[in-house]
C-alpha positions as CSV (number, residue, x, y, z in Angstrom):
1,X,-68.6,24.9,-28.6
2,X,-67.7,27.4,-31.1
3,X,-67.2,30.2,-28.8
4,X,-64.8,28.2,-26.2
5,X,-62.7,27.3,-29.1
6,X,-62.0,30.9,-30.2
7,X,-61.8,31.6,-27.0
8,X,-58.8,29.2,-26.5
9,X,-57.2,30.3,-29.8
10,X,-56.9,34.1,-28.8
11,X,-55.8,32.8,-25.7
12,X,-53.1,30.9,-26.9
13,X,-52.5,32.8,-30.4
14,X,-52.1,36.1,-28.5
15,X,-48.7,34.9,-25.7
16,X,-46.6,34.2,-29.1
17,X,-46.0,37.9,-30.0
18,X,-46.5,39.3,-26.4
19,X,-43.4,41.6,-25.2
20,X,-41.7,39.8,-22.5
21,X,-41.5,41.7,-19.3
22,X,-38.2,42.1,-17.5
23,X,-37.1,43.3,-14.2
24,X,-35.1,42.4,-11.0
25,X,-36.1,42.9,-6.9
26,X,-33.1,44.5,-6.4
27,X,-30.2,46.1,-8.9
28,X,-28.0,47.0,-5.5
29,X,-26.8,45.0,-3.1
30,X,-23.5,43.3,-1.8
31,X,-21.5,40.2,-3.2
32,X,-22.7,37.1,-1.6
33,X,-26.5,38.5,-1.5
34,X,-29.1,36.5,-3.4
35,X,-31.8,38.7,-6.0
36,X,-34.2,38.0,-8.0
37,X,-34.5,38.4,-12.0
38,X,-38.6,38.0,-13.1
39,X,-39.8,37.0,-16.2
40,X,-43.8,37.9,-16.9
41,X,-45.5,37.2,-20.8
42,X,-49.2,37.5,-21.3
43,X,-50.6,34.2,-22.3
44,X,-50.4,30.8,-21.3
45,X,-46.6,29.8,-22.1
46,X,-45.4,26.4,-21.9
47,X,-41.7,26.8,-22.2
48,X,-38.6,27.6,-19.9
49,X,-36.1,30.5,-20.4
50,X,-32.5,29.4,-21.2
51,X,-30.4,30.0,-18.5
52,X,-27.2,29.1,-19.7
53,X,-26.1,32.3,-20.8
54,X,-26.4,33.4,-16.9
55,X,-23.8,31.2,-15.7
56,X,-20.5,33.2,-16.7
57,X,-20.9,35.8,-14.2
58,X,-23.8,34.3,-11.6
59,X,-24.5,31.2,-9.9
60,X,-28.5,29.7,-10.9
61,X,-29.8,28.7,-7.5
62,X,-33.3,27.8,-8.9
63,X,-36.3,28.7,-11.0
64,X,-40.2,29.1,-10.2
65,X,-42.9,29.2,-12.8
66,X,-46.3,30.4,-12.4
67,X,-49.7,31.5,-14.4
68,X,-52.9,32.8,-13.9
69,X,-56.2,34.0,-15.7
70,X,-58.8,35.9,-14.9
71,X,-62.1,36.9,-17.1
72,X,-63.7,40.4,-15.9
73,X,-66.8,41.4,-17.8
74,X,-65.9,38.7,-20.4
75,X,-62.4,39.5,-20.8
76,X,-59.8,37.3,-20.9
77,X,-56.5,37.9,-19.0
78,X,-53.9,35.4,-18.6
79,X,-50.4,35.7,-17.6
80,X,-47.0,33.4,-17.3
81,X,-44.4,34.2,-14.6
82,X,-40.9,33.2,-14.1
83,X,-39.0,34.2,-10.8
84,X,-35.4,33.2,-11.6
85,X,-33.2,33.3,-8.0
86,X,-29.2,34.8,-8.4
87,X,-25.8,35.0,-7.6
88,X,-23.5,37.1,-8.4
89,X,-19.6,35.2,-8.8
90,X,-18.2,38.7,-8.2
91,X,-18.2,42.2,-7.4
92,X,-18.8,45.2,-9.9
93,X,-21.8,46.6,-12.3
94,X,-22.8,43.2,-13.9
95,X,-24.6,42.4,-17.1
96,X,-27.7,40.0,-16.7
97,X,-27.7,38.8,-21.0
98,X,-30.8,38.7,-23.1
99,X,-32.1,35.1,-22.0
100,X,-34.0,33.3,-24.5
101,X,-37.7,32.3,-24.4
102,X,-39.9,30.6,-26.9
103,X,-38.1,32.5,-29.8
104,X,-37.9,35.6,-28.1
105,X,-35.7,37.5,-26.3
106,X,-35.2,39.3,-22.7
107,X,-33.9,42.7,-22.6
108,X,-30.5,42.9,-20.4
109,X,-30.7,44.5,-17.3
110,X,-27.5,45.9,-14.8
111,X,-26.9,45.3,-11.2
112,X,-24.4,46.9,-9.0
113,X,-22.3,44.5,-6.8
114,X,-21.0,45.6,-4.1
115,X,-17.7,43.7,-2.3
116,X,-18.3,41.3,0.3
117,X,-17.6,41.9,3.6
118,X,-14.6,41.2,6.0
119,X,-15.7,40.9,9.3
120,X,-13.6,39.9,12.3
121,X,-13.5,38.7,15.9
122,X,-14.6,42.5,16.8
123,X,-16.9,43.0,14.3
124,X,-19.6,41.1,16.4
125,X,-21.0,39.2,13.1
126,X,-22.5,36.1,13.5
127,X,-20.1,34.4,10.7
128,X,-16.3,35.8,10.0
129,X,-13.0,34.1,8.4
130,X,-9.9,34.6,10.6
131,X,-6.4,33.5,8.7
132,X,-3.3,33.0,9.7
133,X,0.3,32.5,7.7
134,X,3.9,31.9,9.5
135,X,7.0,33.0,8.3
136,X,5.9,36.1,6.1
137,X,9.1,36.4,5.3
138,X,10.4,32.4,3.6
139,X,13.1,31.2,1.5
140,X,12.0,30.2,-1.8
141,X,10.9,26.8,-1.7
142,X,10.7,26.2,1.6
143,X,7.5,25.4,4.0
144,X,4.7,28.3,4.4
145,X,2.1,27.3,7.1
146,X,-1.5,28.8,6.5
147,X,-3.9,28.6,8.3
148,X,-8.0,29.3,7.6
149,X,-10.4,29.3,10.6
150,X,-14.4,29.6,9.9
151,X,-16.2,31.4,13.0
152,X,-19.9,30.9,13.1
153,X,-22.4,31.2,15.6
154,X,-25.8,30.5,13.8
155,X,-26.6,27.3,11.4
156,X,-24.9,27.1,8.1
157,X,-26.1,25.3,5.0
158,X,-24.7,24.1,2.3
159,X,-21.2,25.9,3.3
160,X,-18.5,25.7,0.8
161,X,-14.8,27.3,1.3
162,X,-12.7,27.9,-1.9
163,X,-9.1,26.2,-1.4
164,X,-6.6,28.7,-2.4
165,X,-4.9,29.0,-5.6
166,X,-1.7,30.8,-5.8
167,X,0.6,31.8,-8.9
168,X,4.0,30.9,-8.5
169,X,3.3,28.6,-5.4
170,X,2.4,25.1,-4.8
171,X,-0.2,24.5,-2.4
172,X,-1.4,21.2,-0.2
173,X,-3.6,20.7,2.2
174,X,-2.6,18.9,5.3
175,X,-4.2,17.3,8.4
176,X,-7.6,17.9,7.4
177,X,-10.4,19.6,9.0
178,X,-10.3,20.6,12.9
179,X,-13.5,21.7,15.0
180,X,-14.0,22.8,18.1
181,X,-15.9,26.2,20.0
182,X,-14.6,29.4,21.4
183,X,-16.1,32.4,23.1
184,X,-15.3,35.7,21.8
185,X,-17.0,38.9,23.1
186,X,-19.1,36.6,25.3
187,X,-20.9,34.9,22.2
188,X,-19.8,31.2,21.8
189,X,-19.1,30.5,17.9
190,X,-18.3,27.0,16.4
191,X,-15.0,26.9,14.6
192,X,-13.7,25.0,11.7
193,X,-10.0,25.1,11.3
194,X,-8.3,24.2,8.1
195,X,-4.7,24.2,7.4
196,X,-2.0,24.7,3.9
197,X,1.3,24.3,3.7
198,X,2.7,26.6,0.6
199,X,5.6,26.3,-1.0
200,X,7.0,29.4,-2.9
201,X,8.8,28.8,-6.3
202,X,10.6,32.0,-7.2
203,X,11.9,34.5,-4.9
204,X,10.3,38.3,-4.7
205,X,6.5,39.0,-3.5
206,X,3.8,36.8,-3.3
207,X,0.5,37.3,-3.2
208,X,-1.8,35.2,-0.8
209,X,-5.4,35.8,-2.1
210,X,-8.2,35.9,-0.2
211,X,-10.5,32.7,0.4
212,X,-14.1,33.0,-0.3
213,X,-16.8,31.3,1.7
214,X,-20.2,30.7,0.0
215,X,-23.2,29.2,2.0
216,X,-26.7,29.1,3.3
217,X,-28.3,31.0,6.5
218,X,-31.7,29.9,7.5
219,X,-34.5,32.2,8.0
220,X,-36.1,31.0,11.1
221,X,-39.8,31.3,11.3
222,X,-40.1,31.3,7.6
223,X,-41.9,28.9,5.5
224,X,-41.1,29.0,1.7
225,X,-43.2,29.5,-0.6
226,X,-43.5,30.3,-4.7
227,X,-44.5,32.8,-6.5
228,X,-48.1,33.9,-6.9
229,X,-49.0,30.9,-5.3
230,X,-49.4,29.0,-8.9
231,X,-47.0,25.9,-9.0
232,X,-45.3,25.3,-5.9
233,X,-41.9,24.1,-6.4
234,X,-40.1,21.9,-3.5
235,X,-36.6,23.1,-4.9
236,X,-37.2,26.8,-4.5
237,X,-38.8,26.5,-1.7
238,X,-35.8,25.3,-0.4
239,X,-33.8,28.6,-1.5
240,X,-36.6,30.7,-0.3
241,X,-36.5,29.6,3.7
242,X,-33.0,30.6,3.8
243,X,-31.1,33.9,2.7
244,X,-27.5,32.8,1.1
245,X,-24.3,34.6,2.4
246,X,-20.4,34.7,1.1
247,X,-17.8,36.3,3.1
248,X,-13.6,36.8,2.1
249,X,-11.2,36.5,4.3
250,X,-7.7,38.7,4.3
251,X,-5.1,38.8,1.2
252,X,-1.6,39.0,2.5
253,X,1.5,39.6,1.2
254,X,4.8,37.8,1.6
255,X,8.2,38.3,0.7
256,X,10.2,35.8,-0.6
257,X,13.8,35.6,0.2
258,X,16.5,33.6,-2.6
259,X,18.5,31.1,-1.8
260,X,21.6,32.3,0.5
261,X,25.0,33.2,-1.1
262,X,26.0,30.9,1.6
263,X,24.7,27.8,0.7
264,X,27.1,25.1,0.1
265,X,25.1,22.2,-1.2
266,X,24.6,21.1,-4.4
267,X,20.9,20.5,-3.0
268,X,18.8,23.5,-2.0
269,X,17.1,22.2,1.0
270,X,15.4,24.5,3.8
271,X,13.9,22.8,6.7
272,X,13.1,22.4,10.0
273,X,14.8,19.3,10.6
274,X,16.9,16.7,8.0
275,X,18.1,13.1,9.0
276,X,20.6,10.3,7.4
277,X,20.3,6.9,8.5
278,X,21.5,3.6,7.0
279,X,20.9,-0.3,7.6
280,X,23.3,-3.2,6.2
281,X,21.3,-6.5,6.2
282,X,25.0,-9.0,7.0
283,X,27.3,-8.7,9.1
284,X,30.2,-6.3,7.7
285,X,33.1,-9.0,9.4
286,X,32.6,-12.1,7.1
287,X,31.8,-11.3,3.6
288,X,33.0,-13.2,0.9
289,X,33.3,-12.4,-2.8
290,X,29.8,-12.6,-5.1
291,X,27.9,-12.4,-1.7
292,X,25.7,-9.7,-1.5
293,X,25.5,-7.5,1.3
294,X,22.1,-4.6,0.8
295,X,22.4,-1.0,2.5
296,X,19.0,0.9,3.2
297,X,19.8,4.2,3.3
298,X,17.0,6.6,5.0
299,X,16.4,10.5,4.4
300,X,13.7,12.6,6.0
301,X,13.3,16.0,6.2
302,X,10.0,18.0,8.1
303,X,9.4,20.9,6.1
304,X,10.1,19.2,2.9
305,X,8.0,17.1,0.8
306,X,10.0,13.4,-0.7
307,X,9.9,15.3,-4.4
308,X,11.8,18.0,-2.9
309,X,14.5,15.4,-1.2
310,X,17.3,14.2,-3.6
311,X,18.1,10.7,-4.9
312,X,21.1,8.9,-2.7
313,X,23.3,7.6,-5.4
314,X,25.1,4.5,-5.2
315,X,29.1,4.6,-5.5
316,X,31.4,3.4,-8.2
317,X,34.0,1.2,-6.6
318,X,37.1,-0.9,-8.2
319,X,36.2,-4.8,-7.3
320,X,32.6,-4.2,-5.9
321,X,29.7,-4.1,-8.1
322,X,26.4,-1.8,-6.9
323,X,22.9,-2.5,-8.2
324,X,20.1,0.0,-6.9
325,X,16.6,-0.3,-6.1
326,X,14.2,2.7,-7.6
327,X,13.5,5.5,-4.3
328,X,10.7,5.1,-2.5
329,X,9.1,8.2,-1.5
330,X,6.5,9.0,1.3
331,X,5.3,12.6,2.2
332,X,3.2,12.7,5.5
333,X,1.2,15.7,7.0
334,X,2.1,15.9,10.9
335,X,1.4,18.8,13.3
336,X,4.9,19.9,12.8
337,X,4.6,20.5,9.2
338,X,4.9,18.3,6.2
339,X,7.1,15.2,6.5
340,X,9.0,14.3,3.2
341,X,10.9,10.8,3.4
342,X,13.2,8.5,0.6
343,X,14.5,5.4,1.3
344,X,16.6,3.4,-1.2
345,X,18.0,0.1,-1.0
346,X,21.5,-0.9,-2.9
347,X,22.7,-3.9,-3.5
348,X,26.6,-4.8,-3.3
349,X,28.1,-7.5,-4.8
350,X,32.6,-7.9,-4.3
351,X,33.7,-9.4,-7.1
352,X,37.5,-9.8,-5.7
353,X,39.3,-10.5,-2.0
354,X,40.8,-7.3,-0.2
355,X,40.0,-4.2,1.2
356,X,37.0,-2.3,0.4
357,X,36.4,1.5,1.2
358,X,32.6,2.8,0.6
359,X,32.9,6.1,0.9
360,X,31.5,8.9,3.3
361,X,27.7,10.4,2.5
362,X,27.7,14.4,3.1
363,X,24.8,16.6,2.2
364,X,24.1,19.9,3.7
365,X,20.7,21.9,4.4
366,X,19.4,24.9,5.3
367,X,17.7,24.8,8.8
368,X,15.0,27.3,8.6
369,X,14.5,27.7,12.3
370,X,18.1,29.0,13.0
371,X,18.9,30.5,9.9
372,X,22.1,28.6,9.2
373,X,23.8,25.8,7.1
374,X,23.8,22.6,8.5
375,X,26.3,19.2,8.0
376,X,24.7,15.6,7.7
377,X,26.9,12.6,7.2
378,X,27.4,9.1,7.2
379,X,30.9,8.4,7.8
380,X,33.2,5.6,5.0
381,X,32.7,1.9,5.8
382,X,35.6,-0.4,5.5
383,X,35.0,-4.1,4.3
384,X,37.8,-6.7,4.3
385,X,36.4,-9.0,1.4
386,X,37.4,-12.9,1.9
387,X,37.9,-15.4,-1.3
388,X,34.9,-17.0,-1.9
389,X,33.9,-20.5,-0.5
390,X,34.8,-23.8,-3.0
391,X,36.9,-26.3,-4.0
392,X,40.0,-26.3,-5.2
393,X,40.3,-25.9,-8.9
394,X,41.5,-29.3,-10.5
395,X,44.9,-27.8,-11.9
396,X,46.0,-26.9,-8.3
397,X,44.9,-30.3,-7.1
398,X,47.4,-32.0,-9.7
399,X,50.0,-29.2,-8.9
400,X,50.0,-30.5,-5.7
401,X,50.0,-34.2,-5.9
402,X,53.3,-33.6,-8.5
403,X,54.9,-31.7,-5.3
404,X,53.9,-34.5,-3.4
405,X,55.2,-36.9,-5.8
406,X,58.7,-34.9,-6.5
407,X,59.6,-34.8,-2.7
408,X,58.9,-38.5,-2.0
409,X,61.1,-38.5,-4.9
410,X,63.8,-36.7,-3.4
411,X,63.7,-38.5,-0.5
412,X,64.2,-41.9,-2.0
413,X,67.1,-40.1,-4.2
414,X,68.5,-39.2,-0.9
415,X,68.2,-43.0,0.4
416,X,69.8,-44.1,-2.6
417,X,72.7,-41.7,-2.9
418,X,73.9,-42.5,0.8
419,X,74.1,-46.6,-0.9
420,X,77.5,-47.2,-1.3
421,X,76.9,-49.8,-3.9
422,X,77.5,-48.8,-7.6
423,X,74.4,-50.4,-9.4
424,X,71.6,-48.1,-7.9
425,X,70.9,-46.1,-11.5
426,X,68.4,-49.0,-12.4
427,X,66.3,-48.8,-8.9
428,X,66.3,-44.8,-9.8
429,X,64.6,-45.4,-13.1
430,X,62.2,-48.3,-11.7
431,X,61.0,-45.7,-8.9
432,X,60.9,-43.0,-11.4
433,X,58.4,-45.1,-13.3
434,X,56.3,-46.1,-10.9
435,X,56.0,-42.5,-9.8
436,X,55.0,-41.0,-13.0
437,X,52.0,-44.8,-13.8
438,X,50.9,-43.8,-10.7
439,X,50.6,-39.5,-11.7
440,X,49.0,-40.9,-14.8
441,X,46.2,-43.2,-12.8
442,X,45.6,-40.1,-10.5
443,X,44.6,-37.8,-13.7
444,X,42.6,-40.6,-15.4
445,X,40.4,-41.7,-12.2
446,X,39.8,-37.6,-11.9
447,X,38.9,-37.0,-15.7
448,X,36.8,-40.0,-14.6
449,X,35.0,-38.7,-11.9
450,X,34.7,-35.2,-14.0
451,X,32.6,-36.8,-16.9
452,X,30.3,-38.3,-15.0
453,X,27.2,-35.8,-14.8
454,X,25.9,-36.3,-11.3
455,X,24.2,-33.4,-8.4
456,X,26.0,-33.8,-5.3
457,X,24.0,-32.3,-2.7
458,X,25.0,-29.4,-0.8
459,X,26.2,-29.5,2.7
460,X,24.2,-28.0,5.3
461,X,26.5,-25.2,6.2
462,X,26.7,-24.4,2.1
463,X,23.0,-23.5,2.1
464,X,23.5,-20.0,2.8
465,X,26.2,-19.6,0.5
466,X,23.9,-20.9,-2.2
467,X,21.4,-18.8,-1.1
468,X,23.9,-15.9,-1.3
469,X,25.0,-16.8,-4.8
470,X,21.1,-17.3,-6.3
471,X,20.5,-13.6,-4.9
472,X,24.1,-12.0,-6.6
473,X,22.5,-14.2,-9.9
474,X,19.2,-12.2,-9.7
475,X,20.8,-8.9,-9.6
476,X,23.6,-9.3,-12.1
477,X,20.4,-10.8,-14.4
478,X,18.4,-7.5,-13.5
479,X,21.2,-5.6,-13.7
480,X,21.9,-6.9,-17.3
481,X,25.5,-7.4,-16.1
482,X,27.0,-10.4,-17.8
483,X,29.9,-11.0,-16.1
484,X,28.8,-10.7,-12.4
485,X,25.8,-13.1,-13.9
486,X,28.7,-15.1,-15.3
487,X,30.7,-15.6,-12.3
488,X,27.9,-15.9,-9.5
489,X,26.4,-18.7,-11.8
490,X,29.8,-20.3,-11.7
491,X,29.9,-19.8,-8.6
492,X,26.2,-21.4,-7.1
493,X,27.3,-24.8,-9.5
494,X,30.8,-25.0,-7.7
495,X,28.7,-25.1,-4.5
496,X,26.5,-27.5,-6.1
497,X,29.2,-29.8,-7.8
498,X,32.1,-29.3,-4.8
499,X,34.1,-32.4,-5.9
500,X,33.1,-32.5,-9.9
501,X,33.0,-28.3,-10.4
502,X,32.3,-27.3,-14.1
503,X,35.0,-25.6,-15.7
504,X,32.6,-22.8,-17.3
505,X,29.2,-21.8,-18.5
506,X,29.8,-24.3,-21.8
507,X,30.5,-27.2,-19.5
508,X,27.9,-26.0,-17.3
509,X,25.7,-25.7,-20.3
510,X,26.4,-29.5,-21.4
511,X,25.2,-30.7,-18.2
512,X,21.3,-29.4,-18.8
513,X,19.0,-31.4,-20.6
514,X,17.0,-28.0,-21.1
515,X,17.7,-26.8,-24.9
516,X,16.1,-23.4,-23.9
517,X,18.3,-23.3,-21.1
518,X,20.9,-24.5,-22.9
519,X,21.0,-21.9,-25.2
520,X,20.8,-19.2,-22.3
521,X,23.7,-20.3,-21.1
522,X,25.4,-20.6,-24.3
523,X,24.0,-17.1,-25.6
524,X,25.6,-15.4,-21.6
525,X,29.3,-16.9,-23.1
526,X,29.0,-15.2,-26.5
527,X,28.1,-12.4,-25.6
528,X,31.4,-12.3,-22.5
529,X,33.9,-13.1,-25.7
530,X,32.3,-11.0,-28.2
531,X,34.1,-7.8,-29.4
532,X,32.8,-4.5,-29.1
533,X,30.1,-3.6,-27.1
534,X,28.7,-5.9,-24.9
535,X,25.2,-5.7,-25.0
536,X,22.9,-8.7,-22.9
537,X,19.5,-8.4,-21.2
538,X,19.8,-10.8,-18.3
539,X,16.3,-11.3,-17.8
540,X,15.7,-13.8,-20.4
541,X,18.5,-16.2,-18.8
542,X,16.3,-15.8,-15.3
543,X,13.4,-16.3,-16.7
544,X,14.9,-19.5,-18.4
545,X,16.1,-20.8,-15.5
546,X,13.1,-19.8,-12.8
547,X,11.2,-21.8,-15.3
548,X,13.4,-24.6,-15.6
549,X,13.4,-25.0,-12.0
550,X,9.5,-25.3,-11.4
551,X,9.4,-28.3,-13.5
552,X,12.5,-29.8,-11.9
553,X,10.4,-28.8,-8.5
554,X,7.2,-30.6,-9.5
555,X,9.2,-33.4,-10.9
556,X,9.8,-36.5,-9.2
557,X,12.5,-37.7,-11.3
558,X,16.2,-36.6,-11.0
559,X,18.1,-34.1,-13.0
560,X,21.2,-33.7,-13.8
561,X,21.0,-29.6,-13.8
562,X,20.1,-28.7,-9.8
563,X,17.3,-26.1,-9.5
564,X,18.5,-22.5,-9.3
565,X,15.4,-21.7,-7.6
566,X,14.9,-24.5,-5.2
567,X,11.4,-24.3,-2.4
568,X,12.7,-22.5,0.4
């Protein structure tokens, strides 16, 4: 028992200050060819090797351990094996770094990488990269298309194609990956077809790089197996049944041209193809002041992606307030190329009867395929704005009933002159008198009717024009515009109140039993008299009143302020 013990000791006692062996299969060979680096320490060693320190300039595609022992004439040899498989990340005389083993260290060893190769449709290989880029000679910024096709004609694993990175250029990838077959030299190869679009940034040359493809060739008729035949190891044999390969495509070389002297734009915009369209959602015949009429205007480019596109601005014109939407933008990938689009949505809102010019949109572009400046526009629209729909204020009503009431008095002053008799002074005075009671009764039976606080339901034809007026309130509130808010508030109550109308937001105001609205309303008519800058932020009125008009909604009882928001 003693003996077996000591035995095990010098065993084990003896590996902790044995030299560690180190040596590779191969020191030359070609970039995207697998070697391996072999660890061997006498003794029965535990441990693993730290390969961390391998991974800056190769690729770890797995590890093997092994030991054995043998006793000859009553001596003891035992041995530990690691058989570490490599790749190298580039070409050039390489470095493998001391690795690190149970306190000890490796020595370093050099290997000589050769460059991959670049095979082609003649070279007869069984795997080459074929690449193809159109125009080599651009405008900065505009669309490069490149194109990557894989040839192979035996079974790849584990195949992995760096997208390419290019300083000074942005790069996408569009429509995905494409496969079909093709015979060349009378050998039939699969083909895998990927395609870029690249979009240089600065005028002069520009360097395409080469794209690198890593992957996996089976060795048929092979079985793996580990080393020494100690501790078999499903993960290597994995590496070991099949030889790894990496092949590089082409570099080219393109030359990028500035933008031309002729350019007249304020926009630099190369394509293929640009388009301007535009959509009014009313009829452009029968607008009416604070209705709002919304034009979608459309632009697409192919060649172009929607960052590249610029934004359609909205114009400023006397009497007509504009309020637009944020772009939207959409980039596609089609076969033509890349598809940039922005739409954007504006809002207009007359605040005043007449004759309205918007004017003409005119941008110009660079079409790419003809080499010239181009002209797209949409030509001025001409609106004839009508007064907006209501009563007739209460002052003009009583202007009118004193015409009424002065002519009926001239005519009896007529009647009476033509009387021959000399007495008619006192039937002058009693008409007079009865005239100006009966004035008086008019104003009172109207002041009447204007302090009772009553909803008079719209008519049906008035729905839209409510409709019209909520929409104008929501943008002027989003808008933070305090008079437009102002006066399409105004004008949705005259709508609602037709025959009692308020006279202005602090009437309007008295009529809600809301305090919070009440004070909305109150805050809007400050702010429209207070000197100075005019700061308001409409969206705290809106909210008051969507609000306002979910309880009136859910409430069965009446109200004396009408929903701004009623259930469609």
């Amino acid at each position: 028992m003693r003996k077996v013990f000591v035995f095990c000791l010098l065993i084990f006692s003896g590996s902790l200050f044995a030299e560690i062996s180190t040596s590779v299969d191969r020191n030359r060979l070609a970039e995207g060819e697998t070697f391996n680096l072999m660890l061997e320490v006498q003794g029965q060693v535990a441990g693993q090797p730290d390969t961390k320190p391998l991974e800056k300039d190769f690729d770890v595609l797995g590890t093997a351990s092994g030991s054995q022992m043998t006793v000859t004439n009553g001596k003891v040899d035992a041995r530990t094996t690691w058989t570490i498989s490599l790749q190298a990340k580039h070409s050039g005389k390489i470095e493998i770094p001391p690795l690190a083993l149970n306190g000890q260290k490796t020595k370093a060893i050099t290997v000589d990488i050769s460059d991959a190769p670049q095979a082609d449709a003649n070279s007869g290989e069984d795997i080459f990269i074929e690449t193809e880029i159109s125009p080599d000679t651009p405008y900065v910024q505009a669309e490069v298309r490149y194109t990557v096709r894989i040839h192979h004609a035996v079974q790849l694993d584990d195949a992995e194609l760096n997208d390419p990175k290019i300083d000074g250029a942005l790069v996408r990838k569009v429509d995905g990956e494409h496969e079909y077959y093709k015979t060349i030299n009378d050998r039939r190869y699969r083909v895998i077809e990927l395609n870029y679009v690249i979009f240089p940034q600065s005028s002069g040359e520009l360097v395409i790089p080469e794209v690198t493809l890593n992957a996996r060739v089976r060795q048929r008729g092979q079985r793996g197996r580990s080393f020494g035949g100690f501790f078999d190891n499903d993960s290597f044999n994995r590496f070991s049944s099949s030889r790894s390969v990496r092949f590089r495509s082409k570099s080219h070389t393109l030359q990028v041209q500035p933008q031309p002297k002729k350019n007249k734009g304020s926009h630099w915009l190369p394509a293929k193809h640009l388009g301007l369209t535009e959509e009014w959602d009313a009829p452009k015949d029968k607008i009416r002041v604070g209705e709002p009429i919304t034009r979608t205007l459309k632009l697409t480019a192919l060649g172009l992606t929607a960052a590249q596109l610029p934004d359609l601005k909205a114009p400023d014109i006397d009497g007509m307030n504009a309020y637009p939407d944020q772009p939207q933008s959409n980039t596609q990938d089609t076969e033509g190329g890349v598809r940039g689009e922005k739409t954007r949505r504006i809002a207009f809102v007359p605040t005043q009867p007449g004759k309205f010019k918007i004017p003409a949109i005119e941008i110009y572009w660079w079409d790419t395929q003809s080499d010239k400046q181009q002209r797209i526009e949409l030509p001025e629209r001409n609106f004839t704005i009508l007064p907006a729909e209501g009563t007739t204020p209460l002052a003009k009503q009583t202007e009118h009933q004193s015409l009424d009431n002065s002519s009926k008095a001239k005519e009896i002053d007529k009647t009476l002159s033509n009387d021959e008799t000399q007495n008619y002074w006192p039937w002058v005075s009693l008409v007079l008198t009865l005239l100006w009671l009966s004035t008086l009764v008019f104003w009172w039976r109207q002041q009447k009717t204007f302090s009772t606080s009553r909803v008079t339901e719209p008519r049906p034809d008035g729905q839209l024009n409510l409709r019209s007026a909520e929409k104008a309130f929501r943008l002027a509130c989003r808008a933070n515009d305090s008079k437009a808010a102002r006066d399409s508030l105004l004008k949705w109550a005259r709508l609602y109140w037709p025959d009692n109308p308020p006279f202005g937001l602090g009437d309007l105001a008295e009529r809600s039993e809301d305090l919070e609205a009440r004070e909305s309303l109150l805050e809007l008519n400050r702010t429209l008299y207070r000197e100075g800058k005019k700061e308001w932020n409409g969206a705290a009125l809106e909210k008051v009143l969507k609000k306002l008009s979910a309880k009136q909604a859910a409430s069965s009882q009446a109200t004396v302020l009408p929903p701004l928001y009623p259930e469609k």
